[in-house]
C-alpha positions as CSV (number, residue, x, y, z in Angstrom):
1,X,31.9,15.8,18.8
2,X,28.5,14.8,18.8
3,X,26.2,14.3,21.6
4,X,25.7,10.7,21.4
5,X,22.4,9.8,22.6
6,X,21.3,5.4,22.7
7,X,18.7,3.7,22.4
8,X,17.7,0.2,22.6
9,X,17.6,-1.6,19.1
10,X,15.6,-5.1,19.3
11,X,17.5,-6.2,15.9
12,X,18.7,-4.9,12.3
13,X,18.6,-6.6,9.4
14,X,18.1,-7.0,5.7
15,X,15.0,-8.6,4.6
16,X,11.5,-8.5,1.9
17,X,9.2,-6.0,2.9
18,X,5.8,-7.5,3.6
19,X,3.8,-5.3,4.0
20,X,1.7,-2.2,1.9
21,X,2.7,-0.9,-1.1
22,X,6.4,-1.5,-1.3
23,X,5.8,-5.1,-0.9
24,X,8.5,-7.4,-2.3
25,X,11.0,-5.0,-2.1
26,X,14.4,-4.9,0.1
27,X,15.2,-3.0,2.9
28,X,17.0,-2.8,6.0
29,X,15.0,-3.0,9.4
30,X,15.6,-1.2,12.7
31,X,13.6,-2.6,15.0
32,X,13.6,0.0,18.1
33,X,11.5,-1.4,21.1
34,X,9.1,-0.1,23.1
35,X,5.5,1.2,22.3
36,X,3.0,3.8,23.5
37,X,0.3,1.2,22.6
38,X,-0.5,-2.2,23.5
39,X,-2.9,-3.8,20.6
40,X,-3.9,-6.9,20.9
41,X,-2.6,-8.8,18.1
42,X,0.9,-7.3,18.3
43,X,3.3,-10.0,17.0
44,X,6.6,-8.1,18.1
45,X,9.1,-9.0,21.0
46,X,9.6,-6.0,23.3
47,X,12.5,-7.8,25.5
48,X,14.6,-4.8,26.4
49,X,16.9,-7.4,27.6
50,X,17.6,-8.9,24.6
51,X,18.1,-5.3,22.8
52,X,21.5,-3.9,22.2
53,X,21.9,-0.3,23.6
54,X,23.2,1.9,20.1
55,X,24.6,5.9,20.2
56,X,23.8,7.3,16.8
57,X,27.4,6.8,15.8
58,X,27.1,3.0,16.3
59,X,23.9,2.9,14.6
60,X,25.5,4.8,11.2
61,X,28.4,2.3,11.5
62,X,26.1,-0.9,11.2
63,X,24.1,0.5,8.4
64,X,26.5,2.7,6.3
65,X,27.3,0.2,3.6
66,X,23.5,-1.6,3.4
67,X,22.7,-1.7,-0.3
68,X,19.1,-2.2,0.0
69,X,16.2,0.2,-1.0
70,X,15.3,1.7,1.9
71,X,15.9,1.7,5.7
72,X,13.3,0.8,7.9
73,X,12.4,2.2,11.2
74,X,10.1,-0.3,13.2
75,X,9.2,-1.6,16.2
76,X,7.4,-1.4,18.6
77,X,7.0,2.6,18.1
78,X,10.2,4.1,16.6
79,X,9.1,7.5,17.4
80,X,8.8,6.8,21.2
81,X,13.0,7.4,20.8
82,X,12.5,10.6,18.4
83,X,15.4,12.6,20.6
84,X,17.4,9.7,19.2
85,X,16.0,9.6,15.8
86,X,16.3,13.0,15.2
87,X,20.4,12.9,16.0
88,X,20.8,10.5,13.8
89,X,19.3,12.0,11.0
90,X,20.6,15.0,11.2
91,X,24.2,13.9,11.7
92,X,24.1,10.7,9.2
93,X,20.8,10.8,6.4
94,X,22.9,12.4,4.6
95,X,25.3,10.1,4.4
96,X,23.7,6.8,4.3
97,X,22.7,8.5,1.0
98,X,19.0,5.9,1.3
99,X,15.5,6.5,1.3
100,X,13.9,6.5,5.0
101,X,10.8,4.5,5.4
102,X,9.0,5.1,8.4
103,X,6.4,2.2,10.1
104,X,4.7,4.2,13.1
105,X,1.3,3.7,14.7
106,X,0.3,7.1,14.0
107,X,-0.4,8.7,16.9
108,X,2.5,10.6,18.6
109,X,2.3,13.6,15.7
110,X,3.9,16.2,18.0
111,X,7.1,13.4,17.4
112,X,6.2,13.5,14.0
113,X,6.9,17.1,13.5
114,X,10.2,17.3,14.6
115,X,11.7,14.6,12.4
116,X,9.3,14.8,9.1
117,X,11.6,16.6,6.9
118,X,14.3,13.7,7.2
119,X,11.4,10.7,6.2
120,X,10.9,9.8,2.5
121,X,7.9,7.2,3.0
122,X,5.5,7.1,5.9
123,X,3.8,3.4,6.9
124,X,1.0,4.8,9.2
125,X,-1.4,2.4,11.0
126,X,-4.9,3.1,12.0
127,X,-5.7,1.1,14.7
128,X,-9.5,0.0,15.2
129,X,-10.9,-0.9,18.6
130,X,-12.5,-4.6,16.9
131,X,-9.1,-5.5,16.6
132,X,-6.7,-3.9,18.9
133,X,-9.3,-4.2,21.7
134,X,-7.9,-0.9,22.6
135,X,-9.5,2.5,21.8
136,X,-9.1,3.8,18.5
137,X,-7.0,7.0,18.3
138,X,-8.8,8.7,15.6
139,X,-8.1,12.0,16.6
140,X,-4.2,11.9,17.0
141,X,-4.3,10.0,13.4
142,X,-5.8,13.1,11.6
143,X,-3.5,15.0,13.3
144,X,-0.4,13.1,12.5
145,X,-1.7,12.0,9.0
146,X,-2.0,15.9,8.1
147,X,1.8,16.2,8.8
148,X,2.7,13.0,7.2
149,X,1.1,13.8,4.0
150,X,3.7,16.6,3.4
151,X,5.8,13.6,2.3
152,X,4.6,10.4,1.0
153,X,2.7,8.5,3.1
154,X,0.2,6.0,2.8
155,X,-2.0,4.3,5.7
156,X,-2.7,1.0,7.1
157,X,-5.5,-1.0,8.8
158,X,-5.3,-4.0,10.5
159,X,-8.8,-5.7,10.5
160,X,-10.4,-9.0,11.3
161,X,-14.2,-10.3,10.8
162,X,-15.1,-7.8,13.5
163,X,-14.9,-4.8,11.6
164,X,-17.7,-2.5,12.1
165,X,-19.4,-0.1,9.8
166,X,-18.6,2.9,11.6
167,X,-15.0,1.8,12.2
168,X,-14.6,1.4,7.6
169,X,-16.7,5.1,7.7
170,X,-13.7,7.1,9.9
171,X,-11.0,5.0,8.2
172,X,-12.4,6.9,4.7
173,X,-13.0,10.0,6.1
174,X,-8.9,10.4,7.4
175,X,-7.6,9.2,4.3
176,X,-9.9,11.3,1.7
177,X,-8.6,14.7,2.9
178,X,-5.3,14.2,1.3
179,X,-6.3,10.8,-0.8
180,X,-4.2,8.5,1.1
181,X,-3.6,5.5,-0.2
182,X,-5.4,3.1,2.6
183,X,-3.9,-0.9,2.8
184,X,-6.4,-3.4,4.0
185,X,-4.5,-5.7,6.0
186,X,-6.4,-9.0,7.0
187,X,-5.3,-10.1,10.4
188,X,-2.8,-13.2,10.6
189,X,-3.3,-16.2,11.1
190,X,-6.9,-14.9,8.8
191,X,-10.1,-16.4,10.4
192,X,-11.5,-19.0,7.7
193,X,-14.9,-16.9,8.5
194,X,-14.2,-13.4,7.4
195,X,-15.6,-12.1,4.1
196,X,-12.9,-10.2,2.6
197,X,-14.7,-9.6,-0.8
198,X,-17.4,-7.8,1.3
199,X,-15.4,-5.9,3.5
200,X,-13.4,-4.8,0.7
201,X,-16.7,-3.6,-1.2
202,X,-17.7,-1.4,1.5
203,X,-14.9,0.5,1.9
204,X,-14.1,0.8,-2.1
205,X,-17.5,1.6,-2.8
206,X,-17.3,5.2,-0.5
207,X,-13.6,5.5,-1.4
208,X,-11.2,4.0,-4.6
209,X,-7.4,4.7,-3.4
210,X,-7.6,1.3,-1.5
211,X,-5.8,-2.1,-1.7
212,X,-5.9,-5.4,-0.5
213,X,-3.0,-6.6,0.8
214,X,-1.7,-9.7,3.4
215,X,1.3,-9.7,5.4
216,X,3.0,-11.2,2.4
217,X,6.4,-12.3,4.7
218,X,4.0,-14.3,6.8
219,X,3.4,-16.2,3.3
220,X,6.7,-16.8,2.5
221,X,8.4,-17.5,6.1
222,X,10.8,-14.1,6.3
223,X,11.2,-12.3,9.1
């Protein structure tokens, strides 16, 4: 018998991925809430009240016969419930028998660690001050970012017309130690004023291993 721990799950379901790389493919979100952050721009209902308490058994029951790509673990910050997280994989990755896809914020590393060897594909945001109006987290980033790159990981920035020089020059510098992949993400609804063929040039100009790309679900009306 299991230890069955809960935690509170905002929603599941199956929908497009917007966002990064996997764009356009399908997978299964679980939306954990709560966040150790507070950016901004954050388009994400944290309502613990409209959240529905799972144990890891309940959880493996809802998403045992998904056939999508991958599972998602979302949020809010799914690793804020990595005592939960790290049950369930243990007990059930196994036999989902899917690929774990990972969307964190990229700062609670020490999280990171204990869970890393169950994640297939890391999502991991770098958040920048201009946007987030909150402090940048540089620091934890390069931490978590040299665990996450044991596995593959790519990361993300959110950015607006705000950007500043400095902020593009530390986005490089994480990525190049392990060549991340880094996704430009323009900020939605996108401000008619920003420049994104200029913005793009200065970071591809220091570093190649970029792409430019929207929150494609924003596009298309999904979820």
């Amino acid at each position: 018998m299991h230890n069955q721990s809960s935690a509170h799950i905002r929603e599941i379901f199956d929908s497009i991925q917007g966002e990064g790389p996997y764009v356009g493919s399908f997978h299964t979100f679980v939306r954990f809430c709560g966040c150790n952050l507070n950016c901004s721009f954050c388009d994400t209902d944290f309502d613990y009240k409209k959240a529905k308490k799972y144990t890891t058994e309940n959880l493996f029951y809802e998403l045992k016969n998904k056939n999508t790509e991958a599972i998602s673990l979302t949020g809010g910050e799914p690793l804020c419930e990595v005592g939960f997280l790290k049950e369930f994989l243990e007990n059930y990755k196994e036999k989902l028998n899917q690929k774990i896809y990972l969307e964190t914020n990229g700062t609670l590393y020490l999280e990171l660690e204990e869970i890393i060897n169950y994640i297939d594909i890391i999502s991991m945001d770098i958040k920048l001050k201009s946007t987030t109006k909150e402090d940048s987290r540089f620091l934890d980033n390069e931490k978590f970012l040299n665990i996450a790159s044991k596995k593959e990981a790519f990361a993300k920035v959110v950015f607006d017309k705000n950007i500043e020089d400095n902020e593009i020059n530390t986005c490089i510098d994480l990525v190049k130690k392990h060549n991340t992949l880094l996704v430009l993400q323009p900020k939605m609804p996108m401000d008619n004023e920003i420049d994104l063929n200029n913005i793009f040039e200065k970071f591809y100009s220091k570093y190649q291993n970029i792409r430019l790309i929207p929150q494609v679900h924003k596009f298309l009306n999904l979820l």
